[in-house]
N, C-alpha and C positions, 0 to 999 in steps of 0.2 A: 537252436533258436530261442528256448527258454530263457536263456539267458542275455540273449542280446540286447543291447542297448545302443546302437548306432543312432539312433535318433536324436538322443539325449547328448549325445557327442557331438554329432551337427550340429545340433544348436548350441552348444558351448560355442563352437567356434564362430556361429557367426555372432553370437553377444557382442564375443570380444572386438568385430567387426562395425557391427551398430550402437559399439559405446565412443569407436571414434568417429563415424561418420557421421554421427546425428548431434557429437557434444563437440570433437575436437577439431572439426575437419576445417577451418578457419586459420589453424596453427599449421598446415600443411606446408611448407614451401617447394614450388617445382622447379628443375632444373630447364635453361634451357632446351635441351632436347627433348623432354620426360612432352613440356608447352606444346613444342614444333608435332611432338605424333599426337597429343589434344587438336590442336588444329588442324591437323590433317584429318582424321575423324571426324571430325566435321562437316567438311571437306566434301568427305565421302557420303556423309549420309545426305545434304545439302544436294549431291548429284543425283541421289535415288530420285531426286525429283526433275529437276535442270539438264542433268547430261545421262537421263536412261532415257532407250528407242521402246515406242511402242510396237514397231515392230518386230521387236527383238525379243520384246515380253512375253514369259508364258507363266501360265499360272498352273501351281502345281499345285496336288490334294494334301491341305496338314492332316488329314483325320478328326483336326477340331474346327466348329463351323465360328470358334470366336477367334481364332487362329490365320490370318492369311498370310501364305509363301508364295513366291514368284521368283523367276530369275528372271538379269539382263546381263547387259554389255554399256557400261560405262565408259564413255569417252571412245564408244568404240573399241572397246578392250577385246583384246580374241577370247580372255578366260572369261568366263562365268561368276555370278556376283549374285550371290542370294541375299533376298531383302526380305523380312519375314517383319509381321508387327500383332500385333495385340493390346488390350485393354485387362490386366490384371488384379482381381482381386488382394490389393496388399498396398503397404505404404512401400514405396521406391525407396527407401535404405533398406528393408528386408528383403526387397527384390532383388537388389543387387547384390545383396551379400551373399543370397543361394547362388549367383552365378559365379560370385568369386571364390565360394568356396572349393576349388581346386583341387584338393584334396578329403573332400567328403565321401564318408562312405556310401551313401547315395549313388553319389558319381559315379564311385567306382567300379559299382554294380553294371551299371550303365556303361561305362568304357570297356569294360572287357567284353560288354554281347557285340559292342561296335570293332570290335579286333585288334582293343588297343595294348599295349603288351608292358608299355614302359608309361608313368606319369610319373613326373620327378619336379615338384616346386621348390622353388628355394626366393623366399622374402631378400627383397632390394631394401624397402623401406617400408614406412608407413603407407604409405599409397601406390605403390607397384610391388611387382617379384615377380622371376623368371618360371620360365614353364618349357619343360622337356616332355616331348609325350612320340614313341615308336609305335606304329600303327601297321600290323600286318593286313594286306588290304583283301587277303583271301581270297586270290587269283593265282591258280599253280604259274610259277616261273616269272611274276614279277615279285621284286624286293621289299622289303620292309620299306616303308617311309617313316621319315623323321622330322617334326615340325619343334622348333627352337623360337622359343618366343620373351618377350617381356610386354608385359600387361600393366595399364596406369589406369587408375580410376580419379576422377577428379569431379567433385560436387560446385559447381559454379555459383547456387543459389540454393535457397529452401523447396524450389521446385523442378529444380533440374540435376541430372547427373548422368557422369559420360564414362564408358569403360572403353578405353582404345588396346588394339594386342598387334602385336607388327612384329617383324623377325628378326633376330638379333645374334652375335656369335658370344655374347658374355657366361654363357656357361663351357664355351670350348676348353678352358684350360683345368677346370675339375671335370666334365665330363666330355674326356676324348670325342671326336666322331669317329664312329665304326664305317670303314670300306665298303663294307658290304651291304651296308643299308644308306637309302638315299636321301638326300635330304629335301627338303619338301619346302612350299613356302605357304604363309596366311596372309592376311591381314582383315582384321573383323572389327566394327564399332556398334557397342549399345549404347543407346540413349533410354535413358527413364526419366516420365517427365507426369509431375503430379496432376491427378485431375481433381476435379470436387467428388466429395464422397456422394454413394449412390445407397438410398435404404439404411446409412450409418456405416457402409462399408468403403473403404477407402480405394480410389479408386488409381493406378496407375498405365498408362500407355509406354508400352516397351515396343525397339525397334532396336533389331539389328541387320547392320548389312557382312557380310564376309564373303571375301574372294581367296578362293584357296586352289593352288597349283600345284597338284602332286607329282608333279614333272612327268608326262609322257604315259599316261595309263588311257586304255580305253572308254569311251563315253559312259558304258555301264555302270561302270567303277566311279567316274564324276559324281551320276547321278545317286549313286547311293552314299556319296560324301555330303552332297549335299541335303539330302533327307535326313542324315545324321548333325548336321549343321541345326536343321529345323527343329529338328524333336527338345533341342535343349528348351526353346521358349514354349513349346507345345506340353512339356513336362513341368516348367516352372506353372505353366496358367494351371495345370491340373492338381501341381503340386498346393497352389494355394486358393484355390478355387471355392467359390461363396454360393455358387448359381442356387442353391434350396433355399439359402438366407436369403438371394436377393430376388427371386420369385417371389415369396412368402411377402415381404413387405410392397410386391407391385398388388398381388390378390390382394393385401388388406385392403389397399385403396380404394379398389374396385369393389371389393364388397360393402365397404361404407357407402361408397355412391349409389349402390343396388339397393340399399336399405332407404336410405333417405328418398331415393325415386319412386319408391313401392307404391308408396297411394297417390302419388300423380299419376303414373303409369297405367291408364284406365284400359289401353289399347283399344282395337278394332275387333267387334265380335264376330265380325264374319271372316272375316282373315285371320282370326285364329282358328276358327271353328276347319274352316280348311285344312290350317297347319298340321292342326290333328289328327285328322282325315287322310295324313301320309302317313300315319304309324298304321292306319288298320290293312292286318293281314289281307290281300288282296286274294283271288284265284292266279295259281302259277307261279305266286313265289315261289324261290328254293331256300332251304338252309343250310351253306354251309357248314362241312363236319368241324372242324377244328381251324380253319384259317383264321380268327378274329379270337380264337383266345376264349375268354368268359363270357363275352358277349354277346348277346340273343342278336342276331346277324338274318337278315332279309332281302333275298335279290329276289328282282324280274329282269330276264334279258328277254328284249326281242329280237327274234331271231331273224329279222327280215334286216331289219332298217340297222341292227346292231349296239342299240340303246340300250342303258345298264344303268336300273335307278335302284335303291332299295332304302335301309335302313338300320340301326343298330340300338340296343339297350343293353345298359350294366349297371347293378347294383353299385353304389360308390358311398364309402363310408364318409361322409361330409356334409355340411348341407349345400339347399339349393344352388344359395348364393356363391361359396364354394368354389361349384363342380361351371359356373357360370362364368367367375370370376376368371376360370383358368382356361375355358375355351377362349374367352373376351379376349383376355390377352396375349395379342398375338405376336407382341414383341417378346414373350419371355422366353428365357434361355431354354425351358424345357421343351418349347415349342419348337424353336430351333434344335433339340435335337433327336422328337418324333420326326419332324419333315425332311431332316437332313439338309437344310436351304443353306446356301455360305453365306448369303446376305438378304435380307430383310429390310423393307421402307415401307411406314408406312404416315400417314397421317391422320390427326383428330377432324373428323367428318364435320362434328358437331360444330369447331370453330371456324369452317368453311361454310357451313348452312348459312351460322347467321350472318357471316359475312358477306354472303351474298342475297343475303335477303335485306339488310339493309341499302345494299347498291340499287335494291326497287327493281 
């Protein structure tokens, strides 16, 4: 491990990726075919909204609360059709080049815990190349699968961009098909579409959908193709993920407002005087031994009615405004992932008050 430098690698290669997508991707010309699977991706992701059943829809767990995965049945399809999407810390040519990179060692880490046994790229052109990948699916007595594919990426504008992957037999005659292993079928589309930067950080929304038939395997076996489908976008958000930088600049905000309010902020002295009146030790509190961590921790349960109020303090290296700042803000990532919540609404009170106090 001293020695390794797989990193430094990766990013070689997607340079060489983001010096033509972002300078030369204008001089691209597509073939008809290469068009017709762009627009069918399309197509497809255009249906994620028009032709998926909400009946049909389930929502499954990413592990990340910026992360949402679902399946359906498009057009009434019997297979299954994963649609995952996110808002990604990164400009959309380096998002997409981590995903094209196909041959990263990253990846490959990654492929082989997923059971993958063979990946085999081989470049078409500037903007597509073939993809062979055997997948032992880790079921005693079903076969290897084999998915054959060719992949196109094509940038439309300075804020959008599409990767289509659909199945193909153009690597049949340098790489035979083996008997014994089955062949499988995909088809998947990502879209990356630029948003406004947030805190100075740039912001992209990624969606992919993929429907993938491994011909004839057990539900089981689907469902952990499909988690494996999701973790790619759940690995790219973590892969480049800002959520400290972009916390840090929501508290700054807040705490310039908290300083500026300070000497309006005269409050109510009996209702605070109250407030404080919940911190003092009362008769019959307990302290928990270690469930809350550093924290000086204060319950009362009654034991009748079954009511359970208490309290907490901990030293926090910051100041007021701070430690103020970061309960206040209740959109921020980290809060999202004390709470564990997958989604979050909320609104400014303040612009609601006076607007209805002006309605009289």
């Amino acid at each position: 491990d001293e020695f390794r430098q797989d990193d430094i690698i990766d990013a070689a290669v997607r340079e060489e990726f983001l010096a033509l997508v972002e300078e030369r991707w204008r001089e691209e010309v597509y073939s008809q075919e290469e068009q017709r699977l762009i627009d069918a991706g399309k197509a497809t992701m255009a249906s994620t909204a028009t032709g998926s059943s909400k009946e049909k829809e389930k929502v499954l767990e990413s592990g990340d609360p910026l992360v949402s995965i679902k399946t359906n049945h498009l057009w009434d399809d019997k297979l299954v059709t994963v649609i995952a999407e996110s808002v990604v810390d990164g400009e959309m040519e380096e998002l997409a080049a981590f995903e094209l990179s196909r041959t990263s060692r990253e990846l490959a880490v990654s492929l082989r815990s997923d059971g993958v046994l063979k990946n085999i790229v081989k470049e078409a052109n500037g903007h597509s190349f073939y993809q062979l990948q055997e997948r032992d699916l880790k079921v005693p007595g079903f076969k290897h699968r084999e998915w054959r594919s060719v992949v196109v990426w094509k940038k439309e504008d300075e804020g959008n961009l599409i990767v289509c992957c659909a199945d193909t037999d153009a690597l049949d005659e340098e790489h035979p098909r083996d008997p014994t292993v089955v062949a499988a079928s995909a088809r998947t589309t990502w879209v990356y579409e630029r948003l406004p930067e947030v805190e100075g950080i740039p912001q992209t929304r990624v969606k992919f959908a993929s429907r993938v038939d491994a011909k004839g395997v057990p539900s089981f076996v689907v469902n952990r193709l499909i988690k494996s489908a999701g973790k790619r976008l759940t690995d790219m958000r973590a892969k480049f993920d800002k959520s400290l930088e972009f916390d840090a600049g929501r508290r700054a905000e807040v705490v310039r407002m908290l300083k500026q309010e300070k000497e309006k902020a005269t409050g109510d002295a009996k209702a605070l005087k109250t407030f404080e009146s919940l911190f003092a030790e009362k008769s019959g509190w307990e302290r928990p031994l270690s469930d809350f961590g550093a924290a000086d921790s204060k319950l009362q349960v009654d034991r009748l009615t079954g009511r359970v109020w208490g309290s907490q303090s901990v030293n926090v290296r910051a100041s007021k405004e701070e430690v103020a700042a970061f309960i206040y803000d209740f959109g921020s990532r980290a809060m999202m992932g004390i709470s564990g919540d997958v989604q979050r609404t909320f609104e400014d009170v303040k612009e609601n008050v006076n607007a209805g106090s002006k309605d009289g």
